[in-house]
ZADO-1210 file (C-alpha; in nm, 4 decimals, padded with zeros to 6 digits):
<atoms>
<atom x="-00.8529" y="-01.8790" z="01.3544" code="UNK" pos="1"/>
<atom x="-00.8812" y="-01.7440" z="01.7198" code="UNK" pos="2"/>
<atom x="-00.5793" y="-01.4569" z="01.5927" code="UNK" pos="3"/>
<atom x="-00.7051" y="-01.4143" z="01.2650" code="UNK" pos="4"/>
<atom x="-01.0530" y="-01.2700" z="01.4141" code="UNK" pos="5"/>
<atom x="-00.8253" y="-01.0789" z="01.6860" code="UNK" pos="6"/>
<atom x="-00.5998" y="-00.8832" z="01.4178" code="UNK" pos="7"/>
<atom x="-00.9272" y="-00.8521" z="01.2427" code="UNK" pos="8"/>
<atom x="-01.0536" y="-00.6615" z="01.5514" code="UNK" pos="9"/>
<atom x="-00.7878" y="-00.4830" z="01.6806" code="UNK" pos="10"/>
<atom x="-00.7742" y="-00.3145" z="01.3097" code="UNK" pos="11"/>
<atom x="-01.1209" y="-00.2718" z="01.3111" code="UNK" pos="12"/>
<atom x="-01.1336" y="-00.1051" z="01.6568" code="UNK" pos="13"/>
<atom x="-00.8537" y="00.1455" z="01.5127" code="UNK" pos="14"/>
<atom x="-01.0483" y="00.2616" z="01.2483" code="UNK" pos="15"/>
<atom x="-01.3084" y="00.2932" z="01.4521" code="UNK" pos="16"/>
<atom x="-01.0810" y="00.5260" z="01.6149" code="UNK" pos="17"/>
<atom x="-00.9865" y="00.7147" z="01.3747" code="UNK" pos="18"/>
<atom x="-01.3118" y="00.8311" z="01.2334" code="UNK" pos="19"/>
<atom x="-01.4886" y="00.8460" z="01.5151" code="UNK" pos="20"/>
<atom x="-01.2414" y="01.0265" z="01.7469" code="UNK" pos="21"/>
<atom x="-00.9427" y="01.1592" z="01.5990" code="UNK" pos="22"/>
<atom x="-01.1103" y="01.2805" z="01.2812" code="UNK" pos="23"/>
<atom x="-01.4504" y="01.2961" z="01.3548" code="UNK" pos="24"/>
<atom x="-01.4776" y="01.6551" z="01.2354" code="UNK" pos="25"/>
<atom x="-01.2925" y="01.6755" z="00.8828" code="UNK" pos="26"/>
<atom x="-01.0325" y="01.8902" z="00.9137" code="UNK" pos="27"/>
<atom x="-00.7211" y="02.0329" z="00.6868" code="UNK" pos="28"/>
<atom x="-00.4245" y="01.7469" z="00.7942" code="UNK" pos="29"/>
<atom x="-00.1291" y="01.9641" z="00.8673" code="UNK" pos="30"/>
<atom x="00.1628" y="01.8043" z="00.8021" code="UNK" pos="31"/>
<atom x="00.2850" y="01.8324" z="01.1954" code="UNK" pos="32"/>
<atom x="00.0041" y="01.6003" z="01.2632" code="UNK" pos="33"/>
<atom x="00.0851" y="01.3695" z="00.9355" code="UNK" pos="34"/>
<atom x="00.4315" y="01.3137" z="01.0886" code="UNK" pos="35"/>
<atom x="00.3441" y="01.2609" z="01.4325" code="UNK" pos="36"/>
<atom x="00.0741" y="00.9555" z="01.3119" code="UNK" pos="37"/>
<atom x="00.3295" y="00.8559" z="01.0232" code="UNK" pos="38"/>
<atom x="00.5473" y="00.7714" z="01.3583" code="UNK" pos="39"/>
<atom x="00.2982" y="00.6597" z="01.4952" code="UNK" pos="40"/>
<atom x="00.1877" y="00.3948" z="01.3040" code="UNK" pos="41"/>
<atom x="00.5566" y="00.3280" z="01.1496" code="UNK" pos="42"/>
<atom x="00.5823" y="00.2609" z="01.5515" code="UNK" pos="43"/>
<atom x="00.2819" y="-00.0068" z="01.5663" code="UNK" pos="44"/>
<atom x="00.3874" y="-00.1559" z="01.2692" code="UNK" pos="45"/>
<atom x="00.7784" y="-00.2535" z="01.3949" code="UNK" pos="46"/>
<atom x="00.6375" y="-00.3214" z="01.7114" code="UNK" pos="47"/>
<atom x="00.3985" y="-00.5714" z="01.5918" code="UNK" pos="48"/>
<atom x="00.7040" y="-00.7868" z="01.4784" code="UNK" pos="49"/>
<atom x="00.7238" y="-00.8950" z="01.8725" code="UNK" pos="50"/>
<atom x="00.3722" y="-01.0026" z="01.8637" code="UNK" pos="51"/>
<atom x="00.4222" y="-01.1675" z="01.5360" code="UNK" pos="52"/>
<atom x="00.8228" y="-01.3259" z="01.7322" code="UNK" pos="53"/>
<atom x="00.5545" y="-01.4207" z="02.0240" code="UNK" pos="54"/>
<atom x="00.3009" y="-01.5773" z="01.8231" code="UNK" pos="55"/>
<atom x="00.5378" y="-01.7935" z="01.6253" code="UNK" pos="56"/>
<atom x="00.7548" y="-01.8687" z="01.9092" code="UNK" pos="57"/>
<atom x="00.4100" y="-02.0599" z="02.1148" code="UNK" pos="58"/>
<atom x="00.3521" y="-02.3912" z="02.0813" code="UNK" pos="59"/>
<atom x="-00.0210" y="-02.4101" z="02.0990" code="UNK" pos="60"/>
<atom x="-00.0659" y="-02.1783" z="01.8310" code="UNK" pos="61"/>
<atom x="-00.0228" y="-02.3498" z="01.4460" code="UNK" pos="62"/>
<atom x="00.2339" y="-02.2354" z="01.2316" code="UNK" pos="63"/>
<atom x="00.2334" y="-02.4975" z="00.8942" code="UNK" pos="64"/>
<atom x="00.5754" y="-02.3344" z="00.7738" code="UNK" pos="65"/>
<atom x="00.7366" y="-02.4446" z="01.1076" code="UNK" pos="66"/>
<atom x="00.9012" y="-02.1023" z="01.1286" code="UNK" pos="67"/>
<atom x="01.1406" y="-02.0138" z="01.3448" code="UNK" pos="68"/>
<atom x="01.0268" y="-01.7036" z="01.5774" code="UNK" pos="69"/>
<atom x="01.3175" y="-01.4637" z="01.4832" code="UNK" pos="70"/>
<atom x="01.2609" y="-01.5908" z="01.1110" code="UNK" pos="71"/>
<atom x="00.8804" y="-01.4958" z="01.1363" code="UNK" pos="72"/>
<atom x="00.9760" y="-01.1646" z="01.2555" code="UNK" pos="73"/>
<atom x="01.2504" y="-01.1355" z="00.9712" code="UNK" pos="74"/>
<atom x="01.0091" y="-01.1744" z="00.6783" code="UNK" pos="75"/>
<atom x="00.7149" y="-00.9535" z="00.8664" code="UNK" pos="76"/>
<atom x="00.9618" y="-00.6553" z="00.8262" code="UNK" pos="77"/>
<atom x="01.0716" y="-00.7518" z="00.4951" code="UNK" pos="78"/>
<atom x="00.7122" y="-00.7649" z="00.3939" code="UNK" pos="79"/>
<atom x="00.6020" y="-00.4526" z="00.5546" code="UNK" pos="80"/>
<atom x="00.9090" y="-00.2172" z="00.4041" code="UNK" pos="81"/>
<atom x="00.8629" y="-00.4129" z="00.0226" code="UNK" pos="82"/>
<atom x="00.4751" y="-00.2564" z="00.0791" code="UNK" pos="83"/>
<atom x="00.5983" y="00.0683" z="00.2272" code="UNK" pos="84"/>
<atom x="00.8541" y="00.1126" z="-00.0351" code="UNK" pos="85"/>
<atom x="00.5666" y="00.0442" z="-00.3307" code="UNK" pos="86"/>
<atom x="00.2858" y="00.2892" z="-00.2004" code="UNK" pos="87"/>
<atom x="00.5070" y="00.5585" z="-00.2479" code="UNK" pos="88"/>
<atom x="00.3612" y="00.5488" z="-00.6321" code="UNK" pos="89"/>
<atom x="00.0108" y="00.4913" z="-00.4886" code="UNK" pos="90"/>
<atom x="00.1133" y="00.8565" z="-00.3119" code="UNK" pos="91"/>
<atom x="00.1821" y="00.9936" z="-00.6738" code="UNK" pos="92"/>
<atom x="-00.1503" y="00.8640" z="-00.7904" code="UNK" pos="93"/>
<atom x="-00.3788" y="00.9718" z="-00.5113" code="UNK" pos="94"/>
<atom x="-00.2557" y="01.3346" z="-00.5245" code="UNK" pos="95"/>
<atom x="-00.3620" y="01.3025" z="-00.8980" code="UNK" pos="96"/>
<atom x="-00.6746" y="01.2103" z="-00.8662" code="UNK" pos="97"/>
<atom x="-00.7890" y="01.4398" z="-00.5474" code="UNK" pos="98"/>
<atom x="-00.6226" y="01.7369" z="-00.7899" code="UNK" pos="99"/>
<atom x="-00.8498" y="01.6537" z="-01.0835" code="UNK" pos="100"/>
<atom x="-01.1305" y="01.5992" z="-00.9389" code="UNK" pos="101"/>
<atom x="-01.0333" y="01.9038" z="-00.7044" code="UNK" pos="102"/>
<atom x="-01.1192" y="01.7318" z="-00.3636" code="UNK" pos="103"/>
<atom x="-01.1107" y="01.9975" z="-00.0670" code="UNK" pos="104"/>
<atom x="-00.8433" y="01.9090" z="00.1667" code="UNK" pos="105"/>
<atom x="-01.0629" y="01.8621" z="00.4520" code="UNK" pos="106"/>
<atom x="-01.2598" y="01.5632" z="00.2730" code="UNK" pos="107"/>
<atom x="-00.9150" y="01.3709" z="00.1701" code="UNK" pos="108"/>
<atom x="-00.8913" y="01.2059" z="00.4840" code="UNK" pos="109"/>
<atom x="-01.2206" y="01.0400" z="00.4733" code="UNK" pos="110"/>
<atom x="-01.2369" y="00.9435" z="00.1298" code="UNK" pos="111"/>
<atom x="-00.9173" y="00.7621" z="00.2310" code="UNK" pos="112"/>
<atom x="-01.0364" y="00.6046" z="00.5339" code="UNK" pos="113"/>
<atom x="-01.2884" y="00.4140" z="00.3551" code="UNK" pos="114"/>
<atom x="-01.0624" y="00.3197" z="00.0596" code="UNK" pos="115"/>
<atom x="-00.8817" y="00.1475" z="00.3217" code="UNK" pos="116"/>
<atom x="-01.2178" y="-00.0540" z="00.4254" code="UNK" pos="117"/>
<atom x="-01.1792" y="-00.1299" z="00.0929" code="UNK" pos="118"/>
<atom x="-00.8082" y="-00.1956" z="00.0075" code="UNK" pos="119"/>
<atom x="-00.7993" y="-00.4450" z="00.3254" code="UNK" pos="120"/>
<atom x="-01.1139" y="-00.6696" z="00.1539" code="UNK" pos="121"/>
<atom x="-00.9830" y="-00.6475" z="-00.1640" code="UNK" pos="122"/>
<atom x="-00.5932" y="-00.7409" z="-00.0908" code="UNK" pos="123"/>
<atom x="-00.7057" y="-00.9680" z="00.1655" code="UNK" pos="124"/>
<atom x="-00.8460" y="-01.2325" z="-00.1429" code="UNK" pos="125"/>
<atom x="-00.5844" y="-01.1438" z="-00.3646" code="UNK" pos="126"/>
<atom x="-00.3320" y="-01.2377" z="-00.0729" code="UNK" pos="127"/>
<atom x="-00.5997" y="-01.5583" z="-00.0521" code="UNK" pos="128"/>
<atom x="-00.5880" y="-01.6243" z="-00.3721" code="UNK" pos="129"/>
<atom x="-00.1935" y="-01.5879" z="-00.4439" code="UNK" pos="130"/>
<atom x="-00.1159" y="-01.8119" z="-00.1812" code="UNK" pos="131"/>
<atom x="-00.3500" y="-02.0746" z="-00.2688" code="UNK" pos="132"/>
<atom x="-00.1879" y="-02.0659" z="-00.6122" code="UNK" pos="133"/>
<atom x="00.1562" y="-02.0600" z="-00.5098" code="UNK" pos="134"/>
<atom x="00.1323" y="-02.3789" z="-00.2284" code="UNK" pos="135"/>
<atom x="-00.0910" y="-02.5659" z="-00.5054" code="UNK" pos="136"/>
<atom x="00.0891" y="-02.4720" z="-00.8272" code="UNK" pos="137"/>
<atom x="00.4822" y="-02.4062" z="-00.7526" code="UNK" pos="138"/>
<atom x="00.5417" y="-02.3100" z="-01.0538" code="UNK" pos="139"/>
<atom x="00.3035" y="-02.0351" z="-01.0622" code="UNK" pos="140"/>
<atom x="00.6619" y="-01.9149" z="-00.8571" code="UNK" pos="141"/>
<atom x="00.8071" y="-01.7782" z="-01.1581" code="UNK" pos="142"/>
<atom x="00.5179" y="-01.6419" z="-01.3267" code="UNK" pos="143"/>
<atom x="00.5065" y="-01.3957" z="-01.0536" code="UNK" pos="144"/>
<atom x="00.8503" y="-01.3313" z="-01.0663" code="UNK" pos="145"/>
<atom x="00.8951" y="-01.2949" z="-01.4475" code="UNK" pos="146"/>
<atom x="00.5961" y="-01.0879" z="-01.3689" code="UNK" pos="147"/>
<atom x="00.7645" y="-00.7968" z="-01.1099" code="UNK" pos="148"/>
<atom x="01.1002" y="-00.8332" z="-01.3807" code="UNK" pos="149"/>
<atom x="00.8706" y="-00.6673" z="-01.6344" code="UNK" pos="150"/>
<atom x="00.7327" y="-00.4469" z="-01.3939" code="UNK" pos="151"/>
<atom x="01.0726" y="-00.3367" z="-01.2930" code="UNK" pos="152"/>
<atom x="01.1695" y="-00.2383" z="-01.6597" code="UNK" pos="153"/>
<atom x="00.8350" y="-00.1230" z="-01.7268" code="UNK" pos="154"/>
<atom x="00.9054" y="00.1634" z="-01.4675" code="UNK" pos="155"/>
<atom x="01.2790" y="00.1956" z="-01.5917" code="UNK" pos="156"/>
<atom x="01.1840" y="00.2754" z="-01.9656" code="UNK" pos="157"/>
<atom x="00.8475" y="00.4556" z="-01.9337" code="UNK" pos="158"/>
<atom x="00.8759" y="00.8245" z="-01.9634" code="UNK" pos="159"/>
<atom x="00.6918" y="01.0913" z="-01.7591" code="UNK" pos="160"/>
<atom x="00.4992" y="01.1940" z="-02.0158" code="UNK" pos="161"/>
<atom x="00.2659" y="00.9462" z="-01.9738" code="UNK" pos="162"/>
<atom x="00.0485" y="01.0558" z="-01.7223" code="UNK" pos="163"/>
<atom x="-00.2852" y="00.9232" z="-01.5936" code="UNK" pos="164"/>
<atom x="-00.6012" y="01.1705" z="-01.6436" code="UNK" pos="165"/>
<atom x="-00.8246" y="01.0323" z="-01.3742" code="UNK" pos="166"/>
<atom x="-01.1754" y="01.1874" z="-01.5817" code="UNK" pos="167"/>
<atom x="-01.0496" y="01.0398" z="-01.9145" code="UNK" pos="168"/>
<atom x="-01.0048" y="00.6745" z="-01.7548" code="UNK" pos="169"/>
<atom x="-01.2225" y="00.3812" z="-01.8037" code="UNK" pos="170"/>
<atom x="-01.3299" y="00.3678" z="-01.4475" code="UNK" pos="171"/>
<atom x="-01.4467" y="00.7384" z="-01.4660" code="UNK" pos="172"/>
<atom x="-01.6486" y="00.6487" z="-01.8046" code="UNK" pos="173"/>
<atom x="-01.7727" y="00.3045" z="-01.6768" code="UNK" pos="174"/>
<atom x="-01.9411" y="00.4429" z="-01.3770" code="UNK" pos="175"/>
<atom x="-02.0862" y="00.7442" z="-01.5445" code="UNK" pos="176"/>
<atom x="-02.3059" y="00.4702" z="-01.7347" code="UNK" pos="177"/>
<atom x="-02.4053" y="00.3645" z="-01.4139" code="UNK" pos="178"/>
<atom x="-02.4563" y="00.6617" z="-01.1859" code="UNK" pos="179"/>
<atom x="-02.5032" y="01.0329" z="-01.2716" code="UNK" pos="180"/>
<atom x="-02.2038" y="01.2466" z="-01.1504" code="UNK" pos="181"/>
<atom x="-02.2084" y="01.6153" z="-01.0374" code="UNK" pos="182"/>
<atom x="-01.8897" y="01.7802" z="-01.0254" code="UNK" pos="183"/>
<atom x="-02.1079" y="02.0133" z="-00.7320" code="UNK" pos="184"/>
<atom x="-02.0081" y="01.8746" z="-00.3594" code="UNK" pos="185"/>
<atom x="-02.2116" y="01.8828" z="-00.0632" code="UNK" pos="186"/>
<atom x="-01.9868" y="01.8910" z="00.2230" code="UNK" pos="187"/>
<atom x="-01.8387" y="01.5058" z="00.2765" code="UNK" pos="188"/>
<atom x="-02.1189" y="01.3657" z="00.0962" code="UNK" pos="189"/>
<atom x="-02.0715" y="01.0701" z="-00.1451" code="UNK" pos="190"/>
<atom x="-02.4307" y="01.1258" z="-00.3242" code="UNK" pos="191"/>
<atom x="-02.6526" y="01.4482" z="-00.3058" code="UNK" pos="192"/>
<atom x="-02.9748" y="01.4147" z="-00.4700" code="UNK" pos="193"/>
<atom x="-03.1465" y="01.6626" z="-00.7465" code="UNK" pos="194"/>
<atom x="-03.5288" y="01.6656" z="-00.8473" code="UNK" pos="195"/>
<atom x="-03.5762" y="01.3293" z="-00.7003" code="UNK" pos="196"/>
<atom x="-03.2749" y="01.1908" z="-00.9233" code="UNK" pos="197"/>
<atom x="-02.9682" y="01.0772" z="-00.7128" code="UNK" pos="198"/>
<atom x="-02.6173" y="01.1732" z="-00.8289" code="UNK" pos="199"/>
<atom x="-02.2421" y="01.0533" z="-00.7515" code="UNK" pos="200"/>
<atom x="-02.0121" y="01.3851" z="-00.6032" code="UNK" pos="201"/>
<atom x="-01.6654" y="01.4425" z="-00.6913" code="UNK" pos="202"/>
<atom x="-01.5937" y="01.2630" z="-00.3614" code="UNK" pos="203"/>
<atom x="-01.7223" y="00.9182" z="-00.4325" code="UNK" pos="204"/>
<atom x="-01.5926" y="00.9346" z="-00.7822" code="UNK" pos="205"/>
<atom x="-01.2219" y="00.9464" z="-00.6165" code="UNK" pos="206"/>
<atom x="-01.3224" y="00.6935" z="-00.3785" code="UNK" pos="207"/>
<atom x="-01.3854" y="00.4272" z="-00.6863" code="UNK" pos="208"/>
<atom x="-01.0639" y="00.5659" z="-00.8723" code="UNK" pos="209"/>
<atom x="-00.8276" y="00.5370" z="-00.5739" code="UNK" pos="210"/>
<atom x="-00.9641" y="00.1744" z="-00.5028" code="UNK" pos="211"/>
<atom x="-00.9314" y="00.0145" z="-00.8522" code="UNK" pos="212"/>
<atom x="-00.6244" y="00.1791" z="-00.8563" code="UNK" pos="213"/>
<atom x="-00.5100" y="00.0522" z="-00.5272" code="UNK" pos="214"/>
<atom x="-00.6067" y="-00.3031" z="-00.6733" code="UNK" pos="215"/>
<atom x="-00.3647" y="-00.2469" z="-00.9691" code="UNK" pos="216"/>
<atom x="-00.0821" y="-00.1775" z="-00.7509" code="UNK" pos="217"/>
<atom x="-00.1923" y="-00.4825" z="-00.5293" code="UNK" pos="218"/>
<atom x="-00.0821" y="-00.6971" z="-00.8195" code="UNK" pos="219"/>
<atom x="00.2977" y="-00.5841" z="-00.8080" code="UNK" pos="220"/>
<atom x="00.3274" y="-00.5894" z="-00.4402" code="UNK" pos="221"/>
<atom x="00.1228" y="-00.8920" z="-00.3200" code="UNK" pos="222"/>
<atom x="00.3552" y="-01.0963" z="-00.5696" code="UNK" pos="223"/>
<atom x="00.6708" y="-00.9283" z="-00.3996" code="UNK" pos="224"/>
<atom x="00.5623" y="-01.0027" z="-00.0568" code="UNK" pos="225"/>
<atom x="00.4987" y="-01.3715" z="-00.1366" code="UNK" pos="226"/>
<atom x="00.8420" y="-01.3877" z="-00.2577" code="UNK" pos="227"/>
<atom x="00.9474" y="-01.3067" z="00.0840" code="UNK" pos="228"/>
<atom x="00.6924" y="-01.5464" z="00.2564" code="UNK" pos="229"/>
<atom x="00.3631" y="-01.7872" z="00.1454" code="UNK" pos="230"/>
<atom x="00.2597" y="-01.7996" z="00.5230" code="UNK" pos="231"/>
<atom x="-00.0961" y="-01.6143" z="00.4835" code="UNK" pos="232"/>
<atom x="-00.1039" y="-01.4498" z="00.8056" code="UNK" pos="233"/>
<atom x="00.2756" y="-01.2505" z="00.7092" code="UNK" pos="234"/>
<atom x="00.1519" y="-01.1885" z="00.4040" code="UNK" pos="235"/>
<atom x="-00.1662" y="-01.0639" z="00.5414" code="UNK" pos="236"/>
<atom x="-00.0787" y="-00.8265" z="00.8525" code="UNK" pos="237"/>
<atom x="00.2515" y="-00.6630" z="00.6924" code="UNK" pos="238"/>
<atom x="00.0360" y="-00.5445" z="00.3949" code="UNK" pos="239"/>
<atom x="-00.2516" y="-00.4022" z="00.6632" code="UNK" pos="240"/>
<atom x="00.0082" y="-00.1885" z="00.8554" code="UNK" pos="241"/>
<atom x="00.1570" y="-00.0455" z="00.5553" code="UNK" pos="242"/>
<atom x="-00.2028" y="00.0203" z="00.4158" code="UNK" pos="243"/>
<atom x="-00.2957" y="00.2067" z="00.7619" code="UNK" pos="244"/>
<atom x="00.0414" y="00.3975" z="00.7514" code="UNK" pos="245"/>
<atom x="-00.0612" y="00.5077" z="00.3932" code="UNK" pos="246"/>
<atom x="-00.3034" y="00.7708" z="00.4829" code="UNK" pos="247"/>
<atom x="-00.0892" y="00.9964" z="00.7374" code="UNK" pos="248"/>
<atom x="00.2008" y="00.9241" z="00.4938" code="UNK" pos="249"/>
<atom x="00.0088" y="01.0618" z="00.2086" code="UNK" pos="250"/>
<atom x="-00.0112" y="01.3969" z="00.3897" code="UNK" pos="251"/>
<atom x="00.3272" y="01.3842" z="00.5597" code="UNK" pos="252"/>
<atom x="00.4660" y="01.3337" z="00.2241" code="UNK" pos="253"/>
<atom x="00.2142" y="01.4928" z="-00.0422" code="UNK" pos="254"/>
<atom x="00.4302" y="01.8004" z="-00.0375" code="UNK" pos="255"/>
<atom x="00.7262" y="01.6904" z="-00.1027" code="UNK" pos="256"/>
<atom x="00.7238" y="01.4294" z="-00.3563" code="UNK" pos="257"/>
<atom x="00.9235" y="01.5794" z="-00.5912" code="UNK" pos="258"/>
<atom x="01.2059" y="01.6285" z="-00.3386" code="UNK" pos="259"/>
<atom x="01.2236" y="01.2330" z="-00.3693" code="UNK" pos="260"/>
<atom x="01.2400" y="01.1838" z="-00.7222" code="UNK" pos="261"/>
<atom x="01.5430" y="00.8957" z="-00.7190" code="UNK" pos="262"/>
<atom x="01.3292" y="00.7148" z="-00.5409" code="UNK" pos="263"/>
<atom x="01.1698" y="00.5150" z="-00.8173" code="UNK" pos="264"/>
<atom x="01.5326" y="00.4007" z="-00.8298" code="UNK" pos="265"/>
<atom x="01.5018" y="00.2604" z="-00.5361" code="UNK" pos="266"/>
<atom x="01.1505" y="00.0415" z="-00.5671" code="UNK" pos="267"/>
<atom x="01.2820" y="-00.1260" z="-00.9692" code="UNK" pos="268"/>
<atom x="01.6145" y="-00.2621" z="-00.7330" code="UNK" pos="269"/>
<atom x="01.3701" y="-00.3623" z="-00.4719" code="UNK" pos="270"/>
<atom x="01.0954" y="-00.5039" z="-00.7472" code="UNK" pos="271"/>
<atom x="01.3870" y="-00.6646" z="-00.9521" code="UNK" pos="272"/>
<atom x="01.5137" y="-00.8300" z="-00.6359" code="UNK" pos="273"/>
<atom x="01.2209" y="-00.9989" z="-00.5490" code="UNK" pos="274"/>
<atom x="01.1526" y="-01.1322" z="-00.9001" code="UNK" pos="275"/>
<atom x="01.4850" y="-01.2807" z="-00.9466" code="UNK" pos="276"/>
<atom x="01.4562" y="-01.4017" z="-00.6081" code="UNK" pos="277"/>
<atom x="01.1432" y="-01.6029" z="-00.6962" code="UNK" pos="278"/>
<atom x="01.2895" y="-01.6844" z="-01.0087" code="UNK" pos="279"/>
<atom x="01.5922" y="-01.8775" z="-00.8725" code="UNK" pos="280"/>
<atom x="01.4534" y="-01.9790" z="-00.5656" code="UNK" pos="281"/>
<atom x="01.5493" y="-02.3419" z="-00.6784" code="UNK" pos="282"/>
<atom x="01.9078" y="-02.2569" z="-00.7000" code="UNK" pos="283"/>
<atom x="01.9888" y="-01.9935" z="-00.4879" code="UNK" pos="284"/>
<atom x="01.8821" y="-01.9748" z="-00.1211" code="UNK" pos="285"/>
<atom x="01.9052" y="-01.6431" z="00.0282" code="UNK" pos="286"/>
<atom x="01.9145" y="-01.5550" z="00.3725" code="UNK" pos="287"/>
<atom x="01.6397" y="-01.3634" z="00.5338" code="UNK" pos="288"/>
<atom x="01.8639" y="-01.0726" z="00.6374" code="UNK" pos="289"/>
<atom x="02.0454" y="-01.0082" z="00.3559" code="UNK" pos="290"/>
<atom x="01.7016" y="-00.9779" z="00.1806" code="UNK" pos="291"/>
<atom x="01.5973" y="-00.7356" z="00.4672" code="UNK" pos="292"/>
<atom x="01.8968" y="-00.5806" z="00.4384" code="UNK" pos="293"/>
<atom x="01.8986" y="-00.5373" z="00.0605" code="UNK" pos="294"/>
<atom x="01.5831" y="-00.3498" z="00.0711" code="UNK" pos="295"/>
<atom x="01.6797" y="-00.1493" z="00.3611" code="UNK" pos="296"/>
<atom x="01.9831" y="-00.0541" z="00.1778" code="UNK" pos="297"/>
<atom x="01.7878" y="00.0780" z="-00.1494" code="UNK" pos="298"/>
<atom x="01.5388" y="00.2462" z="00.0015" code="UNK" pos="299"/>
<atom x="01.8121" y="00.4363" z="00.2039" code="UNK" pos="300"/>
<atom x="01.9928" y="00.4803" z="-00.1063" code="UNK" pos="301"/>
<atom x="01.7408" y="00.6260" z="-00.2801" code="UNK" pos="302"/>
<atom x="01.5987" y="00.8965" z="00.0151" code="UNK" pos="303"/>
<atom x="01.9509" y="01.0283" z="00.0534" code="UNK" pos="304"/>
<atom x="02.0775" y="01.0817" z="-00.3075" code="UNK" pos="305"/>
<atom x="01.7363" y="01.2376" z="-00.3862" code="UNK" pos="306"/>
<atom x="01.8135" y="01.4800" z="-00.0782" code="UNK" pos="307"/>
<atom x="02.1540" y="01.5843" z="-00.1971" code="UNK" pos="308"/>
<atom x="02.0071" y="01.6071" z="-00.5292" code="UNK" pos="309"/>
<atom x="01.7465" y="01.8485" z="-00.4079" code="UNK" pos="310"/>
<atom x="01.9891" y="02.0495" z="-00.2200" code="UNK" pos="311"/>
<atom x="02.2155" y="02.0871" z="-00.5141" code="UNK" pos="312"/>
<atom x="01.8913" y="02.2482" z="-00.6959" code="UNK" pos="313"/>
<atom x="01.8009" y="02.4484" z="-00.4841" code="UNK" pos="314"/>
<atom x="02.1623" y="02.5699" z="-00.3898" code="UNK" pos="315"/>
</atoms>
């Protein structure tokens, strides 16, 4: 419990951070400042798998699994690159939505600050939740793993054209019955108010979008994490760092998302992986680093032949 409410802390000390420090005035992100906190918290994140060797490796601290320190470490990378790997489509979306709803570049940054508030409360009881599920009811195993199979061919065989409109989607509807909506913005305000009538800007409007959203992709990568691991606190603190990596990433990589279009290759091998994994756990046992190295492998597979592809273009 005592590391639990320490992570908890230390997280909540760098967001505090973040908005009040780094980003206290919004500002347009320039993408020499994305990459520099991309590395930055790409950084923290592998680091953190020496705190998670340490913690595992102590014997007055519990560890149910009985989990060997180096193992620990093994499936806290795993974890954290399987998340990495599967925000790249929550990239795709978010640059949607801030589009339609034609978010100033300045005010990205803090509507995604607080949809990470948000994205850690909401993954942090469907991480609950999973695992609860998976130690009580095994075979709940290859439900989630049938689960990220149809996910996998789900992304092979849809086409492009079928694109989400963030103002035609239920969400958008749903809270318009709820809360008036302006498309007029009033600096970095959620709300501005009109003749003594309150309504919802532009900005909160994305805010809501980007966090149901974010809890739709939560149900194809907490699955593929707990096919790595069940121990909560793995589970828990690789999908946090990826989630605080997402925002700098975002802008580091908004740009340039069509230069990585093989990509998508990359996350159905890593998706289809994990699912078959979970679905023959019984029979096959696979190492730790050949799953870590498996997903390495795609997602290195799938930056370079989308580079080369991109040169040829261009060339």
């Amino acid at each position: 419990m005592i590391v639990w409410i320490l992570f908890l802390f230390i997280i909540l000390i760098f967001l505090a951070l973040d908005l009040g420090v780094f980003n206290k005035t919004p500002h347009i992100i320039s993408t020499k400042e994305a990459s520099k906190w991309t590395a930055i918290w790409v950084t923290l994140s592998f680091c953190f798998s020496g705190v998670i060797y340490w913690l595992y490796g102590n014997k007055h601290i519990a560890n149910p699994d009985g989990l060997k320190p180096s193992t620990a470490s093994i499936k806290y990378i795993t974890g954290y690159l399987i998340e990495l790997s599967l925000s790249i489509d929550n990239i795709f979306v978010i640059a949607i939505i801030f589009s339609s709803f034609k978010i100033a570049q300045k005010y990205q940054h803090r509507i995604l600050f607080w949809g990470i508030i948000g994205a850690i409360i909401f993954r942090g009881l469907l991480i609950f939740f999973g695992v609860m599920l998976i130690t009580k009811f095994t075979w709940t195993t290859y439900l989630f793993g049938a689960f990220l199979l149809f996910t996998a061919l789900k992304m092979l065989f849809t086409k492009d054209e079928d694109e989400f409109e963030p103002k035609e989607s239920f969400v958008y509807k749903i809270l318009g019955k709820f809360i008036p909506i302006t498309s007029h913005t009033d600096k970095a305000h959620f709300f501005i108010k009109k003749d003594t009538k309150t309504y919802a800007t532009p900005l909160f409007v994305a805010l809501v979008v980007i966090e149901v959203m974010d809890v739709l992709f939560a149900v194809d990568s907490v699955p593929a994490i707990l096919a790595i691991t069940s121990d909560p606190f793995l589970v828990f603190s690789s999908n946090i760092f990826a989630i605080l990596g997402l925002r700098s990433m975002y802008f580091f990589l908004a740009n340039m998302l069509e230069k990585f279009s093989y990509l998508e290759y990359s996350l159905i091998a890593i998706l289809s992986f994990v699912g078959l994994k979970m679905l023959l756990h019984d029979f096959v046992e696979i190492p730790e680093w050949a799953s870590l190295g498996f997903i390495a492998l795609a997602l290195i597979i799938g930056i370079l032949v989308s580079l080369i592809s991109d040169s040829k273009k261009e060339a």
